[in-house]
Structure formats: structure tokens, C-alpha cells
C-alpha positions as CSV (number, residue, x, y, z in Angstrom):
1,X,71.7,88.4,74.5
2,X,69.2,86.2,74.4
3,X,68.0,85.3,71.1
4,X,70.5,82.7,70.5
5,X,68.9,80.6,73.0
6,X,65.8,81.5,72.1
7,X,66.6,79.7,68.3
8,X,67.9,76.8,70.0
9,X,65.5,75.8,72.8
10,X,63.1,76.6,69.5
11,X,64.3,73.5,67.5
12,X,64.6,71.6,70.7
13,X,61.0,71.5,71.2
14,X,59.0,72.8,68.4
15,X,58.7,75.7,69.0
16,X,58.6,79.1,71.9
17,X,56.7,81.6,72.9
18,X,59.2,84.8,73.7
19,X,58.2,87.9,75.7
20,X,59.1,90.9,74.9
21,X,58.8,94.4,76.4
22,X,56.7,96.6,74.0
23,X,59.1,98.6,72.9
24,X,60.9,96.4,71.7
25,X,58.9,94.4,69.6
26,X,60.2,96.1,66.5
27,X,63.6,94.8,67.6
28,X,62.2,91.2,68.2
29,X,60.3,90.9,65.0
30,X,63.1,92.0,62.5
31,X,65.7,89.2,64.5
32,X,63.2,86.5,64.3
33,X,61.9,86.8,61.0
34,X,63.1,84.1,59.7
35,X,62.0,81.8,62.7
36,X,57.9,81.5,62.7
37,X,58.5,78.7,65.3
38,X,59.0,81.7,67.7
39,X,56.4,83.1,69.0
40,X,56.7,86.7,70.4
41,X,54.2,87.9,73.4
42,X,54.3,91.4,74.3
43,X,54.7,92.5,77.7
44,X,53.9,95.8,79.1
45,X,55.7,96.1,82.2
46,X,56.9,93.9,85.3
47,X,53.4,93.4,86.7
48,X,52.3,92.5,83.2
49,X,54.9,90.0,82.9
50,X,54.5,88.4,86.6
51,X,50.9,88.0,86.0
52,X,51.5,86.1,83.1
53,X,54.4,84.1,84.5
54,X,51.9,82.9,87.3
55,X,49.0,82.0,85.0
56,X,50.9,79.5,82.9
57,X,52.1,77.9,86.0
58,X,48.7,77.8,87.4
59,X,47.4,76.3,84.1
60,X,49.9,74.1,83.5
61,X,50.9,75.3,80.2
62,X,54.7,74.8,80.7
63,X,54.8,72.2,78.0
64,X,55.9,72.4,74.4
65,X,56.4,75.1,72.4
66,X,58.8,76.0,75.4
67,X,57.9,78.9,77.5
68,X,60.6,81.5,77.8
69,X,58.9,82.5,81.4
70,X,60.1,79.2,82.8
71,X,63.7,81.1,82.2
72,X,62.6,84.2,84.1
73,X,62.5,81.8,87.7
74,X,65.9,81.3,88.5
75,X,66.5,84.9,88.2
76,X,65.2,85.4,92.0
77,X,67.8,83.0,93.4
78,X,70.0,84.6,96.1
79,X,73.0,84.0,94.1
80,X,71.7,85.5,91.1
81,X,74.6,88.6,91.4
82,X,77.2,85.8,92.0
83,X,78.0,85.5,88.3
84,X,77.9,86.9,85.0
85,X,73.7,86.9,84.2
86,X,74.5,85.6,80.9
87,X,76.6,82.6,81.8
88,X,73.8,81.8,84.7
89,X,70.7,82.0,82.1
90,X,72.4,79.9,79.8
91,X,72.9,77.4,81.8
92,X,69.8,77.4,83.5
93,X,67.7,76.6,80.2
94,X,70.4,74.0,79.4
95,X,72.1,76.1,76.5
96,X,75.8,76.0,75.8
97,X,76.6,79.8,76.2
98,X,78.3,79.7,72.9
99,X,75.1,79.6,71.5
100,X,74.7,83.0,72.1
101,X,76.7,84.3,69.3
102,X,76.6,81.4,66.8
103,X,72.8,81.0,67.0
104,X,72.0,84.8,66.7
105,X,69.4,84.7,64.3
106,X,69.9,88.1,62.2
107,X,72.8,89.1,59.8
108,X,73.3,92.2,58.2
109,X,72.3,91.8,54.6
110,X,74.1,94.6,52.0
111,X,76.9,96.3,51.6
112,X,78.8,98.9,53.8
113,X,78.1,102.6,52.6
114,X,81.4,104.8,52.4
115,X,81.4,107.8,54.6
116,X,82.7,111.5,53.8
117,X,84.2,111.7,57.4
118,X,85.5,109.7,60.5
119,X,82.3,109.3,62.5
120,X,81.6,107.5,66.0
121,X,78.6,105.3,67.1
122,X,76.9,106.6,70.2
123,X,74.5,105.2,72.5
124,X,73.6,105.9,76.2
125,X,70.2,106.6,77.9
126,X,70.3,109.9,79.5
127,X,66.6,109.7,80.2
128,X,67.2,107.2,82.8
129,X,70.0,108.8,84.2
130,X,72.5,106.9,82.3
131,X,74.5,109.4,80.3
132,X,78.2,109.3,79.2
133,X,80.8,112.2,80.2
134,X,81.9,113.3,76.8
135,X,85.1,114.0,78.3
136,X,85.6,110.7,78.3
137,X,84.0,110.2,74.7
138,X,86.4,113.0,73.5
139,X,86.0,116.5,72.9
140,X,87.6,116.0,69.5
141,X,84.5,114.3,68.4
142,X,81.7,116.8,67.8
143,X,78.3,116.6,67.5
144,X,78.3,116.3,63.5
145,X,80.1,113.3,64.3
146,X,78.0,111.3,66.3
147,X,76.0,108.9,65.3
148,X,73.0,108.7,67.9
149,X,70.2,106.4,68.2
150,X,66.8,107.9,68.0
151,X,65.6,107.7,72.3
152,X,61.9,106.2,71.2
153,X,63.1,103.2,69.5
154,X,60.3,103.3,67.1
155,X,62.3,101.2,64.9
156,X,64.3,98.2,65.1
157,X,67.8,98.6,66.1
158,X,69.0,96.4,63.5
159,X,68.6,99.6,61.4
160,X,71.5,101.0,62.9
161,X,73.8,98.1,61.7
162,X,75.9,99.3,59.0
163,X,75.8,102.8,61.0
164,X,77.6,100.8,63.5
165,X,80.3,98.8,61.3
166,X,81.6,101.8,59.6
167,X,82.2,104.2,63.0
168,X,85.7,104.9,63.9
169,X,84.6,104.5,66.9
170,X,81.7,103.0,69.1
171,X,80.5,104.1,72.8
172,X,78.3,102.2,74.4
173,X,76.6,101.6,77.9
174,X,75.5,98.3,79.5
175,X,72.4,98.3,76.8
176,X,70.5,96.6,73.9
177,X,72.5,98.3,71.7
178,X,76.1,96.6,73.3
179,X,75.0,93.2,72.7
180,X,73.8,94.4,69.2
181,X,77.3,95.3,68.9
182,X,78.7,91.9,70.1
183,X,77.1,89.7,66.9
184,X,77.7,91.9,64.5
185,X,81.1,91.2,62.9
186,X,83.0,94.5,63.9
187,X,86.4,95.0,62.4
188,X,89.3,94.2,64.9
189,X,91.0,97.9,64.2
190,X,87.6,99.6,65.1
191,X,87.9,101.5,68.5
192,X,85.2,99.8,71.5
193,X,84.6,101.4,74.6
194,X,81.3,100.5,77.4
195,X,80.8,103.4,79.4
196,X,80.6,101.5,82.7
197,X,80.5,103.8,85.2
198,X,77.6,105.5,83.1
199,X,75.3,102.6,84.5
200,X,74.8,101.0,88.0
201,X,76.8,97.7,87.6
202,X,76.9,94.6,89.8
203,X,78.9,91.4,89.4
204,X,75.9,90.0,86.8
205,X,76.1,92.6,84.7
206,X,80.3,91.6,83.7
207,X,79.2,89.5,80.8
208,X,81.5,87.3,78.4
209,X,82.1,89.2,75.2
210,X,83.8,88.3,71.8
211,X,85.3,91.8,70.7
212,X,87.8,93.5,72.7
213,X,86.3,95.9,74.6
214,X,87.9,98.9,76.5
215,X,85.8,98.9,79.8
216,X,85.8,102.8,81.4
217,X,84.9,102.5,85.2
């Protein structure tokens, strides 16, 4: 989600420094290839990324390249749950929201591959809690006919693109892996459903999205 503002707040000043949670620094390196100007910390955990946040305001270092911490502030505001997160960070480091989408900095390179069978794109994160009923995915649609992300994320999830553009279908929860979905360009017949009730939700978490979704609460 926010990679597009990432690019552009880049060629505003010069250049950024971008954290990222380890995990998903595979992720973060494949989408900003291209972009050298962006530079990507890795960040262990919430106490790793407050520490930092405090030392570059004690030292000053909130100058050019842009610091993508400085966007992590307004995110203890009171009001934070008022709106859509989305519409609130973008505004907040001056970026029109659009920006989100047209600036995403990684296209799918290559062509489609043909499948033998009808197949549907799958991810939730039952780990944390956060599994789909599969009533409500279908019970038409076996296990042979899911594709499901591998849990550790080892690799980037832009590996999963063309896996995604030829389901029949794609279930998603509030994830990585749904804003994936939302700058890739998915055929307007293709079947999209977020699992919503899969995830604790609150009013920041109803984002503004280009497909049509099908929301299950």
C-alpha cells in the first residue's frame, strides 16, 4: 500500500530510506528494484522500529533523503481509527492517494501460463488466528484447487503474480497479499472476495480499492 508513496516522496527529495519488517525484505527488494534512490532498512520488530524512530529525531537526521519514520507519527493520533489508514497516511506525507496505484513501482513482466483446470487463489494467515471458513470459500473447490501461499514468505510475493491473474477465483484477508492484488491488473470477470470477518477490522482498516471486491463480513 505504500510503495507508491514511497516512489514519489523519493523523487521529491532525492531520495528515502524505507523500513521494512524482516520478512519482508524479499518483498521490498523485488518492488524497488528498479528505484536505487530507495533505501530499505530492516526492522525486526516494534521495539526495533521505535528505537530507531527516536534516534533520528534525537539526531536530527530528518532531512533529505526523506525518512519514511517521520510517516510512522501521525499514526498515534486519537483519530487514527476515524478514517480509512490509507487515505490518512497519504495525506499526511503530502501524497495524492492516487499515487498509490499509479506509482506502484513493480509490473508483472511475461506472459500468463495456461492452466489444465479452474483453480482459485488463496491466502489467509491461520497462524495468527486469521483463517477463512471454507464454507464460505466453497466446498466445490478442493484442495487440488487451491493455490496457497507458502506461510514463511521466504520469497517475494511478487512470485505469486501470474498465479494470481489466472485464478477463477481469489480469497483474500485484510493482508499483503490483498493490496498485491489491488495493482496488479486483474480481469474484470475474475471472482474477488476479502474474507473480512476472518480478521479483527476497525473503521481504518476499510480502505479505497480499484477492483470490485465482494466484502464477506
Amino acid at each position: 500500500m505504500l510503495s507508491g508513496g514511497a516512489v514519489e516522496l523519493a523523487k521529491e527529495f532525492g531520495g528515502l530510506r524505507f523500513p521494512a519488517w524482516t520478512g519482508h525484505l524479499p518483498t521490498f527488494t523485488e518492488i524497488f528494484k528498479d528505484h536505487p534512490e530507495i533505501e530499505i532498512i530492516p526492522v525486526k520488530d516494534e521495539n526495533d522500529m521505535m528505537s530507531r524512530q527516536r534516534n533520528l529525531i534525537l539526531t536530527g537526521v530528518y532531512k533529505r533523503p526523506y525518512d519514511f519514520w517521520k510517516g510512522q507519527e501521525p499514526f498515534n493520533h486519537p483519530w487514527k481509527d476515524v478514517e480509512p489508514f490509507d487515505e490518512m497516511f497519504y495525506r499526511e506525507i503530502g501524497v495524492p492517494i492516487e499515487k498509490k496505484w499509479d506509482s506502484f513501482p513493480w509490473k508483472p513482466v511475461g506472459t500468463t501460463p495456461l492452466y489444465q483446470m479452474p483453480y482459485i487463489f488463496v491466502h489467509d494467515d491461520s497462524s495468527r488466528g486469521f483463517a477463512m471458513d471454507l464454507d464460505r470459500i466453497g466446498r466445490h473447490w478442493t484442495q487440488d484447487m487451491m493455490v496457497v501461499p507458502d506461510p514463511s514468505l521466504s520469497t517475494p510475493i511478487t512470485d505469486y503474480a501470474f498465479d494470481i491473474l489466472s485464478a477463477h477465483e481469489i480469497h483474500v484477508i485484510n493482508s499483503a497479499f490483498m493490496w498485491f492484488c489491488e495493482f496488479l491488473p486483474l480481469p474484470k470477470q475474475q471472482r474477488k472476495f476479502i474474507h473480512r470477518y476472518a480478521r479483527p477490522w476497525r473503521n481504518c482498516d476499510q480502505y479505497r480499492h480499484r477492483h470490485q471486491w465482494l466484502i464477506l463480513d
